[in-house]
VEXNU-968977 format. One line per 3 residues: their letters; for each residue x, y, z of C-alpha. Coordinates in steps of 0.1 Angstrom, whole numbers. Layout:
N
A> X:Y:Z  ...
//
This chain:
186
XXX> 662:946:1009  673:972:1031  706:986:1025
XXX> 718:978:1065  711:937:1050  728:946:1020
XXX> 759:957:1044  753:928:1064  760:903:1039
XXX> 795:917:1027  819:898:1045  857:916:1045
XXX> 891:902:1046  921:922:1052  942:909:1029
XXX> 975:930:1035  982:955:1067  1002:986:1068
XXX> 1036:969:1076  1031:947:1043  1024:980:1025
XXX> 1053:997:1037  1075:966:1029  1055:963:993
XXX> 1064:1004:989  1101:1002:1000  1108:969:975
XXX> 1090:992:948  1112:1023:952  1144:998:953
XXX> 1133:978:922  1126:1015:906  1160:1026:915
XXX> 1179:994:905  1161:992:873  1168:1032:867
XXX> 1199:1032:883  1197:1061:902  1172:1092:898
XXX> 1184:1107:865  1158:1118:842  1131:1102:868
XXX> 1100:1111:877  1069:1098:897  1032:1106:888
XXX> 1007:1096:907  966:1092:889  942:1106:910
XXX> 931:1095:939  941:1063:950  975:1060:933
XXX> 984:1100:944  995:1086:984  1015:1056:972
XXX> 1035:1083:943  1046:1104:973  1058:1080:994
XXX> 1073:1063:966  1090:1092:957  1094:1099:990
XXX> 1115:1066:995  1137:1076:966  1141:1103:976
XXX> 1155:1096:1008  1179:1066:994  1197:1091:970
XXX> 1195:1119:987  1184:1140:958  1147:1153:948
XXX> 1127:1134:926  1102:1153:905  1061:1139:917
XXX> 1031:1149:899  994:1141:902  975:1129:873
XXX> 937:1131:870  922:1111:841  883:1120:842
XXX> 884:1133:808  902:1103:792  880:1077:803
XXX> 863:1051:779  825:1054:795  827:1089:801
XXX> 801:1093:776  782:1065:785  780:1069:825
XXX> 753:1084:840  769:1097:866  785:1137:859
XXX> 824:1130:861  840:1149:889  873:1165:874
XXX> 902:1161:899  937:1181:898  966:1175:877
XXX> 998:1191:891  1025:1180:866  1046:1210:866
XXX> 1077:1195:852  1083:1187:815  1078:1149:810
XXX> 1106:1150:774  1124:1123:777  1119:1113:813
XXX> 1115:1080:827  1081:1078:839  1068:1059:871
XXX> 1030:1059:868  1015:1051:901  980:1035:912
XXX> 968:1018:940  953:986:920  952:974:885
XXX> 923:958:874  909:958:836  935:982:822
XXX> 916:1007:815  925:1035:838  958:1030:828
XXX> 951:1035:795  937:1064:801  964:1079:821
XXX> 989:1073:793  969:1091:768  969:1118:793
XXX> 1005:1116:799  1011:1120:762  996:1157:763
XXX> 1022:1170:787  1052:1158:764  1070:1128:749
XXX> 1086:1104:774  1113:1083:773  1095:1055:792
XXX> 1069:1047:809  1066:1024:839  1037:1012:862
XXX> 1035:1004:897  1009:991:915  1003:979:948
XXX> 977:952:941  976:934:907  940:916:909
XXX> 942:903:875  909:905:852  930:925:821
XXX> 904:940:792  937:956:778  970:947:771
XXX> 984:966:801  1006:949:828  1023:965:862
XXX> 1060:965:854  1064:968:896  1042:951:918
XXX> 1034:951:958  1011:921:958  994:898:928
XXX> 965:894:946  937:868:921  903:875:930
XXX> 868:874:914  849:892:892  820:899:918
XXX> 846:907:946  862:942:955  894:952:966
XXX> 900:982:979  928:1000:992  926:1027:1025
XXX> 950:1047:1033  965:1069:1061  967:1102:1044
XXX> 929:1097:1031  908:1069:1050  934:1069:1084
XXX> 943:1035:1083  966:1015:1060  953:981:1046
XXX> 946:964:1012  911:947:1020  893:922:999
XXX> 846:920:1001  825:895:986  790:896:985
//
């Protein structure tokens, strides 16, 4: 089978636009904020890549509400992964900029969807080399359910049940142009 019938057979439905992910952003940021209540001791990291653009504008939100910076790092978590050593594909490191100290902070780890667990387990072993936090938090914009782990999104843009052989995937302005949350079977 050629790969333009392989292509032909995915079928795609957009399953949230970019007003729905700007509304499923700004009720993060205020659930973040009412929760923390305010931005002391706060800080928002985003894991590399997908969860980096919704961090910054989450932060960005925050920002803007309270009138007062909140600290944003990036998070890569290549060498924490379970099947690094068992993937056949060479890992492609991506930056970490966390230059903050996480001591005590409230943490808002950010990713664009949550899925087994494991990436977010990952990321909080990570986290745990840069310091001791007070907290850690996770927001997502798409919970799709399928949990390996014991892991759950403590803020969520959209539960969104799907199937094992389906794939969600999440594009963005800052990286694919377009905002949408779109869901493939086949």
């Amino acid at each position: 089978m050629s790969s333009e019938e392989g292509n032909a057979m995915k079928t795609a439905k957009t399953v949230m636009d970019a007003d729905g992910i700007e509304r499923s952003l700004t009720r993060i940021a205020s659930e973040i904020l009412e929760e923390n209540k305010g931005v002391q001791d706060l800080v928002i990291i985003g894991i590399q890549k997908g969860g980096v653009s919704l961090a910054k504008r989450i932060a960005q939100k925050i920002s803007k509400s309270e009138k007062s910076a909140v600290p944003f790092g990036i998070l890569d978590i290549t060498l924490y992964r379970d099947d690094i050593l068992t993937s056949n594909k060479k890992p492609k490191l991506g930056i970490t900029d966390i230059s903050f100290s996480l001591d005590n902070k409230k943490i808002i780890l950010v990713d664009d969807v949550l899925f087994t667990g494991r990436t977010i387990r990952a990321a909080m072993d990570a986290l745990m080399d840069f310091g001791r936090p007070k907290l850690i938090r996770l927001a997502v914009l798409i919970d799709r359910g399928h949990r390996e782990l014991p892991i759950r999104a403590d803020f969520v843009g959209k539960n969104l049940p799907s199937s094992l052989w389906e794939e969600v995937a999440v594009h963005l302005t800052e990286s694919d142009g377009v905002d949408e949350v779109i869901i493939e079977e086949g």
